[in-house]
N, CA, C and O atoms as CSV, one atom per row, in Angstrom:
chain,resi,resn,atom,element,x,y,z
A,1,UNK,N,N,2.615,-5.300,3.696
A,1,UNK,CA,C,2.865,-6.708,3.804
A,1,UNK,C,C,3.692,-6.947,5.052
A,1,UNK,O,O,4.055,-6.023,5.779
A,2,UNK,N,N,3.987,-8.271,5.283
A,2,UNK,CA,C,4.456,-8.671,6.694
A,2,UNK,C,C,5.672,-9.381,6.619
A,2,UNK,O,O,6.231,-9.219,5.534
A,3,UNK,N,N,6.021,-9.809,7.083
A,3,UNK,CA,C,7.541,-10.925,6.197
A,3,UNK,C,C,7.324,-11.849,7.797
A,3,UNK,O,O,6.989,-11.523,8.936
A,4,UNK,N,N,7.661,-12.933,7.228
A,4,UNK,CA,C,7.470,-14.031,8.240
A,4,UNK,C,C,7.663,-14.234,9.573
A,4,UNK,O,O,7.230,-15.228,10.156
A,5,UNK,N,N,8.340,-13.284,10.144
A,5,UNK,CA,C,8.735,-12.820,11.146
A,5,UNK,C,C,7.450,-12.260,11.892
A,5,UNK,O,O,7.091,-12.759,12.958
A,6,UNK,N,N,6.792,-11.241,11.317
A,6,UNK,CA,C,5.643,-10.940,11.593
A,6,UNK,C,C,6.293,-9.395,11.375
A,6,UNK,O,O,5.576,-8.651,12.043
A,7,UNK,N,N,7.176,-8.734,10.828
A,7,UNK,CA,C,7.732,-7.509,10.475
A,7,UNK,C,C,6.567,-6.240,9.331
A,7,UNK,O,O,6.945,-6.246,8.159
A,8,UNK,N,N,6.039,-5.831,9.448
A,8,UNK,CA,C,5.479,-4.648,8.582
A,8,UNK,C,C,5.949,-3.998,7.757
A,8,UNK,O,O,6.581,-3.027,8.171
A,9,UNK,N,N,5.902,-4.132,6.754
A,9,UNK,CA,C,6.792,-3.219,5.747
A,9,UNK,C,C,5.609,-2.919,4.756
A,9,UNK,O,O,4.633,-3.591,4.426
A,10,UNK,N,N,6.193,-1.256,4.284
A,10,UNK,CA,C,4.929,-0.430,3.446
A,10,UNK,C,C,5.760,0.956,2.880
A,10,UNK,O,O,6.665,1.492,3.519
A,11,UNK,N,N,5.331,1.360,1.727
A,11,UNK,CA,C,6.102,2.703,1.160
A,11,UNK,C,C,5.020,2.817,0.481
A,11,UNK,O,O,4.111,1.994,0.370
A,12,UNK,N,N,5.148,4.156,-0.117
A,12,UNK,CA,C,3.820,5.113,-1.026
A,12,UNK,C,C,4.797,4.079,-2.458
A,12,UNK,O,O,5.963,3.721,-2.626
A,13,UNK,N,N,3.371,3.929,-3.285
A,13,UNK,CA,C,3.560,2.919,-4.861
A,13,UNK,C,C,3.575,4.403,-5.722
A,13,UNK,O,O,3.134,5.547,-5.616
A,14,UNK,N,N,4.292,3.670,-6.530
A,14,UNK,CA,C,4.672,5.132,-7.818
A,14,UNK,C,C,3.421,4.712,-8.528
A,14,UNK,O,O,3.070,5.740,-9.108
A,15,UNK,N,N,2.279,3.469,-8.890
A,15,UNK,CA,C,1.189,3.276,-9.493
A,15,UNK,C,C,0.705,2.504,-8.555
A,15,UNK,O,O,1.229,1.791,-7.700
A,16,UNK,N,N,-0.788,2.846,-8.953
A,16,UNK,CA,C,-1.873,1.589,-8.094
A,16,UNK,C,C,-3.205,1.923,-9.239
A,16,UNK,O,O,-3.585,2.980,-9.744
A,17,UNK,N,N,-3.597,0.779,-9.346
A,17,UNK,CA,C,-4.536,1.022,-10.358
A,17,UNK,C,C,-5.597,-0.306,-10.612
A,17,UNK,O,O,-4.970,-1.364,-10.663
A,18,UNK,N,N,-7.071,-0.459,-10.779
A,18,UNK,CA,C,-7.572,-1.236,-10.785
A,18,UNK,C,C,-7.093,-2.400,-12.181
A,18,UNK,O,O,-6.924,-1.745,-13.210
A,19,UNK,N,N,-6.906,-3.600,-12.344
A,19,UNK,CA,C,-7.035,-4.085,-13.695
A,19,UNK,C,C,-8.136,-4.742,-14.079
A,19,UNK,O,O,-8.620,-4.649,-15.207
A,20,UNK,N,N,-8.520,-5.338,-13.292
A,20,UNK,CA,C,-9.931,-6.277,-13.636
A,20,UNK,C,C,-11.046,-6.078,-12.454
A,20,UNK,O,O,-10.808,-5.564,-11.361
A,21,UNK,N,N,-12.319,-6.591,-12.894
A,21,UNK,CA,C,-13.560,-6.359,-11.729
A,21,UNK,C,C,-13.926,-7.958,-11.345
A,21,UNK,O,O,-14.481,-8.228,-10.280
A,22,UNK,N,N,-13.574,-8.936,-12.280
A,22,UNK,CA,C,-14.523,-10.046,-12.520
A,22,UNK,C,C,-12.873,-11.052,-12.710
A,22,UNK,O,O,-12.647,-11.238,-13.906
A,23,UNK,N,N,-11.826,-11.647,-11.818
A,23,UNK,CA,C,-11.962,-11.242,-10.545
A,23,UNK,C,C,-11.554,-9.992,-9.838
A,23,UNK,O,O,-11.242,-9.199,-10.726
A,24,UNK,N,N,-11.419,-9.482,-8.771
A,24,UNK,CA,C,-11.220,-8.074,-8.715
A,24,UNK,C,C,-9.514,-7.914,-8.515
A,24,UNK,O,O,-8.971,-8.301,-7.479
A,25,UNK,N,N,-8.873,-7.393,-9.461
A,25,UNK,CA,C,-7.403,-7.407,-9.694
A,25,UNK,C,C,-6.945,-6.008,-9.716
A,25,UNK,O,O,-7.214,-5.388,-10.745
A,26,UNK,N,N,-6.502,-5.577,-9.071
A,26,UNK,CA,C,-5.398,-4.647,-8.831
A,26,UNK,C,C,-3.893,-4.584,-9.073
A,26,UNK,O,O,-3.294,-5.635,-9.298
A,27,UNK,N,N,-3.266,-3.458,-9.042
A,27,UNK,CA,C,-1.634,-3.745,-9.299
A,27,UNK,C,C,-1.461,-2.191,-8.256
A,27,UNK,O,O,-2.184,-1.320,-7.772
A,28,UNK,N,N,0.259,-2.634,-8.339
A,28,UNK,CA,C,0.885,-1.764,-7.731
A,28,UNK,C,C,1.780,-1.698,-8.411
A,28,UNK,O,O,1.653,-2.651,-9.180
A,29,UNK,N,N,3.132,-0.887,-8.786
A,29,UNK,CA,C,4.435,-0.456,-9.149
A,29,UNK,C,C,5.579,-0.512,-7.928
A,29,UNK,O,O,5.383,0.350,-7.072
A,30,UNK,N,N,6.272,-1.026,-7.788
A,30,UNK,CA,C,7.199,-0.666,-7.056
A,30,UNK,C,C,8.894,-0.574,-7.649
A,30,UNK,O,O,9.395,-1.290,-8.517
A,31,UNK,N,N,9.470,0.398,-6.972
A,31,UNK,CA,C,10.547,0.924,-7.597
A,31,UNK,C,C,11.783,-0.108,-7.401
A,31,UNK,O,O,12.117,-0.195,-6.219
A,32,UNK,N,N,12.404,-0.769,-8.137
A,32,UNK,CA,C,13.364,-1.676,-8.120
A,32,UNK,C,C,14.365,-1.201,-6.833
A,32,UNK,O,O,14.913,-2.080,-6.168
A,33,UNK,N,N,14.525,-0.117,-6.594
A,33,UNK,CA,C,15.551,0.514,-5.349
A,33,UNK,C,C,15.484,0.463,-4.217
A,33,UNK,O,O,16.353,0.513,-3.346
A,34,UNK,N,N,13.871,0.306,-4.163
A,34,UNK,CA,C,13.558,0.188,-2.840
A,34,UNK,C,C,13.277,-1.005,-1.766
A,34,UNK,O,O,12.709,-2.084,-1.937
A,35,UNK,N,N,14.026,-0.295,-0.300
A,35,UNK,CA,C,14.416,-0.957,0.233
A,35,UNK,C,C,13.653,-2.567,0.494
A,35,UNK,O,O,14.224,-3.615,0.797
A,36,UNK,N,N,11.953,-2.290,0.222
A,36,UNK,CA,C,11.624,-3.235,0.752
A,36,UNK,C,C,10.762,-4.372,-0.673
A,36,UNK,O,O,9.841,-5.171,-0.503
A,37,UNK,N,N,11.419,-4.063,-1.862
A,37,UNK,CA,C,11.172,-4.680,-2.886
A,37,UNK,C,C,10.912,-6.492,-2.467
A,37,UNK,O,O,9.935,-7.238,-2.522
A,38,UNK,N,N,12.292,-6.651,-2.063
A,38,UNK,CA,C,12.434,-8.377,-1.749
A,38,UNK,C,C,11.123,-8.493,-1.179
A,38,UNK,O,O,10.198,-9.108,-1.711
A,39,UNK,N,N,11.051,-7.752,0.161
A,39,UNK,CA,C,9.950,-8.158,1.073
A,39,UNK,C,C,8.767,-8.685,0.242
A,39,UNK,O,O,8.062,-9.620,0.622
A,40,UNK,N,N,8.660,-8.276,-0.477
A,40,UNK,CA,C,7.054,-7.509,-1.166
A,40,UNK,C,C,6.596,-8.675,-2.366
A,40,UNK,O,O,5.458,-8.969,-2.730
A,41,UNK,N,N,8.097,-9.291,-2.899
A,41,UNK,CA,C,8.481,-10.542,-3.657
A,41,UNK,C,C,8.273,-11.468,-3.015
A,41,UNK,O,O,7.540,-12.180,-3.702
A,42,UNK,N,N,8.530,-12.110,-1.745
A,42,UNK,CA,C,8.213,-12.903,-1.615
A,42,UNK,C,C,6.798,-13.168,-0.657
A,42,UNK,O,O,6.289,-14.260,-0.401
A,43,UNK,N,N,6.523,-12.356,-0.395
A,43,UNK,CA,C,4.968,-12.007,0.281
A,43,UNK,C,C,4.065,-12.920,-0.213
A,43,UNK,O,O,4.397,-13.492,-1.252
A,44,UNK,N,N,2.915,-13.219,0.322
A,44,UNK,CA,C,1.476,-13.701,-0.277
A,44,UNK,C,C,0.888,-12.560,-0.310
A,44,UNK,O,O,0.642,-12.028,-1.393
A,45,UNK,N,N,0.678,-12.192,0.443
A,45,UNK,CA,C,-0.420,-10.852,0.754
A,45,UNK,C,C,0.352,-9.371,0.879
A,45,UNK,O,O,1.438,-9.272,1.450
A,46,UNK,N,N,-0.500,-7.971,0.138
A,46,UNK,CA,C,-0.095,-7.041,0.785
A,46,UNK,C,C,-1.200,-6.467,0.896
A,46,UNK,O,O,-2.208,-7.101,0.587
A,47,UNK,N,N,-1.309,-5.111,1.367
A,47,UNK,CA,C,-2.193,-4.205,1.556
A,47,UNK,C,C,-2.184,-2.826,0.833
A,47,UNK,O,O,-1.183,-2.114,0.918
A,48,UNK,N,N,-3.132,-2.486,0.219
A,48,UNK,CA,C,-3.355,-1.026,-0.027
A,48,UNK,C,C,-4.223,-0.119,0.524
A,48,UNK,O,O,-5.441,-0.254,0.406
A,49,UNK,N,N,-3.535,1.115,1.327
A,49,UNK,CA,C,-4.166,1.589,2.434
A,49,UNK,C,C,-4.096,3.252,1.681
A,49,UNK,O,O,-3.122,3.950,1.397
A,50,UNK,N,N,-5.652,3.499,1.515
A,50,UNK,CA,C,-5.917,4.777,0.992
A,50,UNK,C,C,-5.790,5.552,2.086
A,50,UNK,O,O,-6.446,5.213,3.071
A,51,UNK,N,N,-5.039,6.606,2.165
A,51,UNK,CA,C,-5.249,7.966,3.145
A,51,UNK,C,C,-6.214,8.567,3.192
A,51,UNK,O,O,-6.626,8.817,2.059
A,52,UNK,N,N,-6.977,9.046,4.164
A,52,UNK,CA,C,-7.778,10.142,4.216
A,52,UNK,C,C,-7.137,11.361,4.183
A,52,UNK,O,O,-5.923,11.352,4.390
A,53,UNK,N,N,-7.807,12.623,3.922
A,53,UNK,CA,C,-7.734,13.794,4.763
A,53,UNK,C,C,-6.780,13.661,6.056
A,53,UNK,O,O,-6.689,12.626,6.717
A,54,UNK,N,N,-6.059,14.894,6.331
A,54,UNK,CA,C,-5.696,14.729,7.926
A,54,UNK,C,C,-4.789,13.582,8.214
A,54,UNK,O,O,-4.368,13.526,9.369
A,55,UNK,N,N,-4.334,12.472,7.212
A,55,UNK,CA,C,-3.157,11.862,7.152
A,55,UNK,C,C,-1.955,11.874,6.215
A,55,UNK,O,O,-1.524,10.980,5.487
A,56,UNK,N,N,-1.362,13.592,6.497
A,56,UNK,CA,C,-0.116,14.361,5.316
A,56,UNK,C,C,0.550,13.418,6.119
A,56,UNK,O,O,1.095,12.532,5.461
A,57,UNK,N,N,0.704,13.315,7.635
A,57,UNK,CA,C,2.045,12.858,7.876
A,57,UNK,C,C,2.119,11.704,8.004
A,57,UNK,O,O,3.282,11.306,8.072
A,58,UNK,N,N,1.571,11.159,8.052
A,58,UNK,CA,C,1.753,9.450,7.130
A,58,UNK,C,C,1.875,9.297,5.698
A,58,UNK,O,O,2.466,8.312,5.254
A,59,UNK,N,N,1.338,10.238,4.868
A,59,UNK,CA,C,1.957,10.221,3.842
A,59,UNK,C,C,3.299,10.271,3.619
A,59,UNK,O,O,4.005,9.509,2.958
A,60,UNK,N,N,3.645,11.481,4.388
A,60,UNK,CA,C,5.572,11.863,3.897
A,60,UNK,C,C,6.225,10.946,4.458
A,60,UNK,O,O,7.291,10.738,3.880
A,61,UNK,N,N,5.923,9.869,5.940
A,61,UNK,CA,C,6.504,8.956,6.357
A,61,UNK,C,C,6.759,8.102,5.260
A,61,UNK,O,O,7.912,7.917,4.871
A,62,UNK,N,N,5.873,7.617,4.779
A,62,UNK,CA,C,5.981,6.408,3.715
A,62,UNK,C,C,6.640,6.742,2.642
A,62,UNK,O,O,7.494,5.936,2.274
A,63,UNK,N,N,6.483,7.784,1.975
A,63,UNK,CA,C,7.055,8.436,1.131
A,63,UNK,C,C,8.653,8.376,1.346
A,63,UNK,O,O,9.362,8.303,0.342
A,64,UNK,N,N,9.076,8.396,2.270
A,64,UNK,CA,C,10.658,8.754,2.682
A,64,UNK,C,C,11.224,7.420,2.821
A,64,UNK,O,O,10.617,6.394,3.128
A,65,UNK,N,N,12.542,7.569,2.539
A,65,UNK,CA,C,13.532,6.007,2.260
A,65,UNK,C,C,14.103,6.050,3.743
A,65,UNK,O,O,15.020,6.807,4.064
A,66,UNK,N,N,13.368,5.012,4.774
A,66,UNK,CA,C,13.653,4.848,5.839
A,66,UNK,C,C,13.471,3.089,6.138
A,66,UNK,O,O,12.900,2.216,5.484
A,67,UNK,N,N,13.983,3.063,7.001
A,67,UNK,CA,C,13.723,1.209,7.451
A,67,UNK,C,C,12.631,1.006,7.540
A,67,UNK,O,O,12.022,0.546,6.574
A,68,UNK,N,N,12.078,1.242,8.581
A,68,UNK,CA,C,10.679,0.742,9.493
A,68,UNK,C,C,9.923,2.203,9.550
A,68,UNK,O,O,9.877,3.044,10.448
A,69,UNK,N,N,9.426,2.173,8.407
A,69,UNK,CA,C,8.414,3.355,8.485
A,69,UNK,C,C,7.063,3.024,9.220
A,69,UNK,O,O,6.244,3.925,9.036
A,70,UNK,N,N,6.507,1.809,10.138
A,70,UNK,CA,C,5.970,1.668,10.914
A,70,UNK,C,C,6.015,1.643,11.989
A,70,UNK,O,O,5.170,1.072,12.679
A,71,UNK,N,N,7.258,2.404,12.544
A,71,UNK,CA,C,7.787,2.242,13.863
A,71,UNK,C,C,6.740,3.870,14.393
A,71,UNK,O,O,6.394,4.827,13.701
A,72,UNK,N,N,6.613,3.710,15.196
A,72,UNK,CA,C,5.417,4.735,16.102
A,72,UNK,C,C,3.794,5.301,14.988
A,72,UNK,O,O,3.124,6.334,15.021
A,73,UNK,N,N,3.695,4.055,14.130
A,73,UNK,CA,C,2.899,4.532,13.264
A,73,UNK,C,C,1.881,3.262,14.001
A,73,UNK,O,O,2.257,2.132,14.311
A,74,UNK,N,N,0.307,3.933,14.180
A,74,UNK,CA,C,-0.513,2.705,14.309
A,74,UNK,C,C,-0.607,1.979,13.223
A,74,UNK,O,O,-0.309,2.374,12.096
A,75,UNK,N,N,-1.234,0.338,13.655
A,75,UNK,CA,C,-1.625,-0.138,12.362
A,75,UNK,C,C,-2.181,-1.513,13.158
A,75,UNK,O,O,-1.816,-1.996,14.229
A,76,UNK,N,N,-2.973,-1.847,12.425
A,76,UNK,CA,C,-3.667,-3.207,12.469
A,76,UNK,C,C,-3.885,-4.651,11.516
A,76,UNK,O,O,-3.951,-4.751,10.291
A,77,UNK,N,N,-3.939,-5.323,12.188
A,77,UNK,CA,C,-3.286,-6.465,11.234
A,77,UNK,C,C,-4.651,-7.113,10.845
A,77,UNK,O,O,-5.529,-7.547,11.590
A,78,UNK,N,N,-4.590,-7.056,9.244
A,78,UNK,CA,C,-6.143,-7.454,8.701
A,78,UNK,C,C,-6.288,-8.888,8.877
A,78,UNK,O,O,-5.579,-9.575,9.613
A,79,UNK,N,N,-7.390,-9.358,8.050
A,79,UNK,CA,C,-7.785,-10.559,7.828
A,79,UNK,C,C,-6.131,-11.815,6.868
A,79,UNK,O,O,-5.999,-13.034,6.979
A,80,UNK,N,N,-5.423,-11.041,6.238
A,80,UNK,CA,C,-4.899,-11.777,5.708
A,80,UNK,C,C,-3.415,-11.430,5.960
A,80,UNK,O,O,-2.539,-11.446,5.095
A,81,UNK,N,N,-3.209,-11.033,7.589
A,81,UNK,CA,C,-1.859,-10.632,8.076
A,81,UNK,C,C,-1.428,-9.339,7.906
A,81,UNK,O,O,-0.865,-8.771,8.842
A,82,UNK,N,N,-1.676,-8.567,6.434
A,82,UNK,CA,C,-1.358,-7.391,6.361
A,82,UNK,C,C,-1.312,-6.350,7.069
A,82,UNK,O,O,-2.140,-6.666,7.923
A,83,UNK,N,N,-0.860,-5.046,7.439
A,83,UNK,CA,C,-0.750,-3.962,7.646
A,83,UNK,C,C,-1.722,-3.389,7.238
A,83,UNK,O,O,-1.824,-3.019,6.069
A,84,UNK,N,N,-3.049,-3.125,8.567
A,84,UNK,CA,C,-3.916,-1.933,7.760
A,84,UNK,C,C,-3.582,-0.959,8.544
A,84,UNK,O,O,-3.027,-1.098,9.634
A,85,UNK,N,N,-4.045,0.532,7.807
A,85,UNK,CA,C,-3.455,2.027,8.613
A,85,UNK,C,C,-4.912,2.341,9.002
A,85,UNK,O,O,-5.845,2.423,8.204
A,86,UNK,N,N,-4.996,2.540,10.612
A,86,UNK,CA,C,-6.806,3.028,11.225
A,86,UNK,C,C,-6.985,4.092,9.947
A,86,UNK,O,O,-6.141,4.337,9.085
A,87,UNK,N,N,-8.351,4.662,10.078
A,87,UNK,CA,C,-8.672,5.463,9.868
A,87,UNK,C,C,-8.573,6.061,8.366
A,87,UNK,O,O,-8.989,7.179,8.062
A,88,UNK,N,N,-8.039,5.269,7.588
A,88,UNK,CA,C,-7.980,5.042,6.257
A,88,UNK,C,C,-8.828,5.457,5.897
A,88,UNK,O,O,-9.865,5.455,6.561
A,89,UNK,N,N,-8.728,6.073,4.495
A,89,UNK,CA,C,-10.319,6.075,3.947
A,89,UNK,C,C,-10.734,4.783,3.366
A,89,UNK,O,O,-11.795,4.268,3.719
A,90,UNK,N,N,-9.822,4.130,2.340
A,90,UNK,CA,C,-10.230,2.508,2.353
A,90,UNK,C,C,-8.362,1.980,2.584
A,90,UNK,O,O,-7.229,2.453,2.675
A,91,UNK,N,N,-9.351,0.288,2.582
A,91,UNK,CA,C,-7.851,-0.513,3.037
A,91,UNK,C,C,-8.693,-1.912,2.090
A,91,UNK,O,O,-9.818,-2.410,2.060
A,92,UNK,N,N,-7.343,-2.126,1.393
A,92,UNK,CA,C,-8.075,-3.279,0.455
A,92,UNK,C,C,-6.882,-4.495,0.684
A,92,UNK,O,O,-5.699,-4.172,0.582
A,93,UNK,N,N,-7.270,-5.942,1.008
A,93,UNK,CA,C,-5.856,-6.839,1.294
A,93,UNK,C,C,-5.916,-7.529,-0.228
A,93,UNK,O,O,-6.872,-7.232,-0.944
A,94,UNK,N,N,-5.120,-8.247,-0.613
A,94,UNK,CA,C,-4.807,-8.652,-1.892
A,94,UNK,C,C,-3.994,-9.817,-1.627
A,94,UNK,O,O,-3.192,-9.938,-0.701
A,95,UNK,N,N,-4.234,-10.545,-2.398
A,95,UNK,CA,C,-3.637,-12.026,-2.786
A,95,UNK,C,C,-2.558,-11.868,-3.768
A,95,UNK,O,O,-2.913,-11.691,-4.933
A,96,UNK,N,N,-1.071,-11.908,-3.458
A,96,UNK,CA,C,-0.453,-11.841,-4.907
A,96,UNK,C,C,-0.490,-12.871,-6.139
A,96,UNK,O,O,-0.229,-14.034,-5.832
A,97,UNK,N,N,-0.840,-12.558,-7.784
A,97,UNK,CA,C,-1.441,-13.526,-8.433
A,97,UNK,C,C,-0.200,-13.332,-9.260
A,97,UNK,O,O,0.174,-14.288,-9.939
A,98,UNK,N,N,0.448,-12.265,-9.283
A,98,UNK,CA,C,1.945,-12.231,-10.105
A,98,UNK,C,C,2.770,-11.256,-9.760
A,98,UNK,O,O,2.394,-10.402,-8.957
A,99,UNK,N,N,3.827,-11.229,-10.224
A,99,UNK,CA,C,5.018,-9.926,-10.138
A,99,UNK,C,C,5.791,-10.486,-11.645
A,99,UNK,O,O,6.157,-11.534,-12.178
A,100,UNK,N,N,5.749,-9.022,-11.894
A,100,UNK,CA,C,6.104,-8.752,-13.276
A,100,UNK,C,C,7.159,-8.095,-13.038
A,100,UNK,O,O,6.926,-7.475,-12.000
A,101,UNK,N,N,8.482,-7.800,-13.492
A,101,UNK,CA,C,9.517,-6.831,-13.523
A,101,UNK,C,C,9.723,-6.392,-14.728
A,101,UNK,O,O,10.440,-7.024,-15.505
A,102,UNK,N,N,8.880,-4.767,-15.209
A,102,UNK,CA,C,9.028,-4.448,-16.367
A,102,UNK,C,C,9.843,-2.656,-16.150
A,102,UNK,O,O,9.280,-1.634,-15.759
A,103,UNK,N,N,10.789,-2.776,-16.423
A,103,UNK,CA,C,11.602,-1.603,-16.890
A,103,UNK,C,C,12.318,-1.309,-15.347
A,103,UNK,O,O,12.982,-2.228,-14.869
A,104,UNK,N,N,12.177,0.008,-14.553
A,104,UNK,CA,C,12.821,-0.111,-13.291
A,104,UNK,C,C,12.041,-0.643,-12.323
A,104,UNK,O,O,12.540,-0.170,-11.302
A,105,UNK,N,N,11.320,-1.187,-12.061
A,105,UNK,CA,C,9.997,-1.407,-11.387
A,105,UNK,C,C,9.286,-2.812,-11.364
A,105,UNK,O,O,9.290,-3.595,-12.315
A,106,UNK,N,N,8.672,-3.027,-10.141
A,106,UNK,CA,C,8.611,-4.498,-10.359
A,106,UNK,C,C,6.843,-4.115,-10.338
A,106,UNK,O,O,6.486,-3.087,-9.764
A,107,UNK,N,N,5.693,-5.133,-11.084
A,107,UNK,CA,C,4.500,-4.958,-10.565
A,107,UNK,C,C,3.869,-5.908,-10.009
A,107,UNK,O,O,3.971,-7.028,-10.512
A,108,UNK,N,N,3.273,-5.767,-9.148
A,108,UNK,CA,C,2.065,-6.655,-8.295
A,108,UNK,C,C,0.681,-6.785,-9.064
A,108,UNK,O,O,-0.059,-5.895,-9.480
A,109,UNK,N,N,0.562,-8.130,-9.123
A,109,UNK,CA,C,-0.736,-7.821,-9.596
A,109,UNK,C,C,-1.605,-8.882,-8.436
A,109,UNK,O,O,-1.373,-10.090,-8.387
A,110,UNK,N,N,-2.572,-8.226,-7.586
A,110,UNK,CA,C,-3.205,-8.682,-6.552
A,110,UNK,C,C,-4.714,-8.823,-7.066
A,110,UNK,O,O,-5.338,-8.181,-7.911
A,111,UNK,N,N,-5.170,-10.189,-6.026
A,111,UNK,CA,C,-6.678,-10.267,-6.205
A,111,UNK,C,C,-7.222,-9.618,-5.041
A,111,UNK,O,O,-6.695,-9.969,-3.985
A,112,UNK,N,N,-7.920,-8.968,-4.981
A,112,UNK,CA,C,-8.514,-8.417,-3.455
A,112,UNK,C,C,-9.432,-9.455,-2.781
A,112,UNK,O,O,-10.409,-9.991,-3.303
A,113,UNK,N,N,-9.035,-9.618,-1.734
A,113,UNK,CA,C,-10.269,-11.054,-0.686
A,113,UNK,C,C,-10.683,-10.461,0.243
A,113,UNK,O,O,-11.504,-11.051,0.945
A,114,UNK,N,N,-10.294,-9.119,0.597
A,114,UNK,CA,C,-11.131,-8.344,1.487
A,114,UNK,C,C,-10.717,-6.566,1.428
A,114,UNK,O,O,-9.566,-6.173,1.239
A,115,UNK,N,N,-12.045,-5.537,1.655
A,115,UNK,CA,C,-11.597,-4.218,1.519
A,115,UNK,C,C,-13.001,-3.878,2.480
A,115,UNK,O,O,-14.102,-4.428,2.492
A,116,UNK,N,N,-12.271,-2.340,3.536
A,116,UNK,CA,C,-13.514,-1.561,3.747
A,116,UNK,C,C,-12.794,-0.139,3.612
A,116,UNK,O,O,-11.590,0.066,3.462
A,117,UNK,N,N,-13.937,0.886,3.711
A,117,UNK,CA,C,-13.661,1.847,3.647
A,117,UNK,C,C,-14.708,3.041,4.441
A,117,UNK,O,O,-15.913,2.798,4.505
A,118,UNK,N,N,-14.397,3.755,4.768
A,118,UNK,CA,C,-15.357,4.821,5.475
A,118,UNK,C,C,-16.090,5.954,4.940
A,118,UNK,O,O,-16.680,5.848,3.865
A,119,UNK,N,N,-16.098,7.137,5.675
A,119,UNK,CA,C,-17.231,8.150,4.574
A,119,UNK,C,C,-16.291,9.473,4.921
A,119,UNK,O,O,-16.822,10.584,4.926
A,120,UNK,N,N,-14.437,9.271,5.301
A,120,UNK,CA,C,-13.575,10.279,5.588
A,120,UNK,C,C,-13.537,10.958,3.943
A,120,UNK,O,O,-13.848,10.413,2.884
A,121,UNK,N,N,-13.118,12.107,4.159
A,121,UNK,CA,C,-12.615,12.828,2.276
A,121,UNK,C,C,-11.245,12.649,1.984
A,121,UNK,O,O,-10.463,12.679,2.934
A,122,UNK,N,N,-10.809,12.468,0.837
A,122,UNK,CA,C,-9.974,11.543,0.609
A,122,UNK,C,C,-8.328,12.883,0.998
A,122,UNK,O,O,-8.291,14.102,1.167
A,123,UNK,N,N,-7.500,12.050,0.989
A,123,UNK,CA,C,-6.054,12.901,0.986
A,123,UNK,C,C,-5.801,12.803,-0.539
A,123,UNK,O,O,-5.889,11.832,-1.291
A,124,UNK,N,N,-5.392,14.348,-0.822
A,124,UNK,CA,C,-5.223,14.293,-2.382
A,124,UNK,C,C,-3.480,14.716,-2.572
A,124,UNK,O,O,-2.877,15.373,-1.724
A,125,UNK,N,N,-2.773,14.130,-4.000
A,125,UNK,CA,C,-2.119,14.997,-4.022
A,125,UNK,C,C,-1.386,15.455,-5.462
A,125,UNK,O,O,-1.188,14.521,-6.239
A,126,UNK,N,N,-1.048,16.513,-5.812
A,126,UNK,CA,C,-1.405,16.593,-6.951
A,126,UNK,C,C,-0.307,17.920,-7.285
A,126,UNK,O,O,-0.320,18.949,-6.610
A,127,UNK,N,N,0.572,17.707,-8.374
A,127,UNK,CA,C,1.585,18.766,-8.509
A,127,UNK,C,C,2.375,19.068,-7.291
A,127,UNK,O,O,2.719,20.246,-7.188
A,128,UNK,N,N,2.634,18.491,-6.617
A,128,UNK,CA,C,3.442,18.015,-5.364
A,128,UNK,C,C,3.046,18.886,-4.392
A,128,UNK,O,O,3.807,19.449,-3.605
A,129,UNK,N,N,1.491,19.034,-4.456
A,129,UNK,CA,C,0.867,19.259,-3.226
A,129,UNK,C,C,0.376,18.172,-2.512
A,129,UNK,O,O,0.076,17.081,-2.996
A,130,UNK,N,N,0.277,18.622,-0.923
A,130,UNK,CA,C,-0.653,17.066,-0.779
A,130,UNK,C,C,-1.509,18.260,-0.037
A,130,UNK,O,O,-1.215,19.437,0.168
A,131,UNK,N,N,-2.985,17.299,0.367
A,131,UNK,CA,C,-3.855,18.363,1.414
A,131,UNK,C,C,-5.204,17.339,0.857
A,131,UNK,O,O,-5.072,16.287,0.232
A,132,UNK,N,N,-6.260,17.858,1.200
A,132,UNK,CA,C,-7.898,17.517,1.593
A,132,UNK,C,C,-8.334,18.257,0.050
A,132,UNK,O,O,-8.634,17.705,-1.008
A,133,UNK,N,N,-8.243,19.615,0.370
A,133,UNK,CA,C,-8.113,20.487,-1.042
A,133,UNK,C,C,-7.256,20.697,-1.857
A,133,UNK,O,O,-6.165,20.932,-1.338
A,134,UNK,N,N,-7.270,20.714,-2.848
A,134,UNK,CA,C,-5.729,21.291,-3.878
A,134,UNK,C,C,-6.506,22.613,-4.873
A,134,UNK,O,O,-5.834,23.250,-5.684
């Protein structure tokens, strides 16, 4: 997401998960601690940007409690302002339709108004591996 300024802000979600198809609704989790919670609250739009393969170190960037984890990171600004990451395997923008704050964690629940994606293999990660293979 962007904050009015035109600022980028993005961290790895502890959940992301489809909820509905019909309209197409998604959510995210985000951790009450983190730094860029507010941002993300008062947003219209954010983005969910799947990694490919071959992007560990954009993973651990985002992953890590830093300010501007877009600072020397490319990125392109979608159809609905958001932060997309090139080379993604997909990038989906979302309309926020609510935020819920249930337990430590606040959730997003987004409509998607635009997504593409490519034919890269996905970045996996799994028992606190990350890699192409696990």
């Amino acid at each position: 997401m962007r904050t009015a300024d035109g600022t980028p802000h993005g961290l790895t979600v502890n959940s992301f998960t489809a909820v509905s198809l019909k309209p197409p609704l998604i959510l995210i989790c985000i951790d009450e601690k983190s730094q860029a919670i507010e941002h993300f609250r008062r947003a219209a739009f954010f983005a969910v940007n799947v990694l490919a393969a071959g992007q560990e170190s954009l993973a651990e960037t985002f992953a890590r409690r830093i300010d501007n984890r877009f600072e020397d990171q490319p990125w392109t600004e979608g159809s609905t302002g958001a932060p997309l990451i090139p080379d993604a395997l997909a990038n989906m923008e979302c309309r926020i339709v609510d935020v819920l704050t249930l337990g430590d964690h606040s959730v997003l629940v987004g409509e998607m108004v635009a997504a593409s994606m490519t034919e890269a293999a996905p970045l996996l990660y799994f028992r606190g591996e990350i890699g192409a293979r696990l």
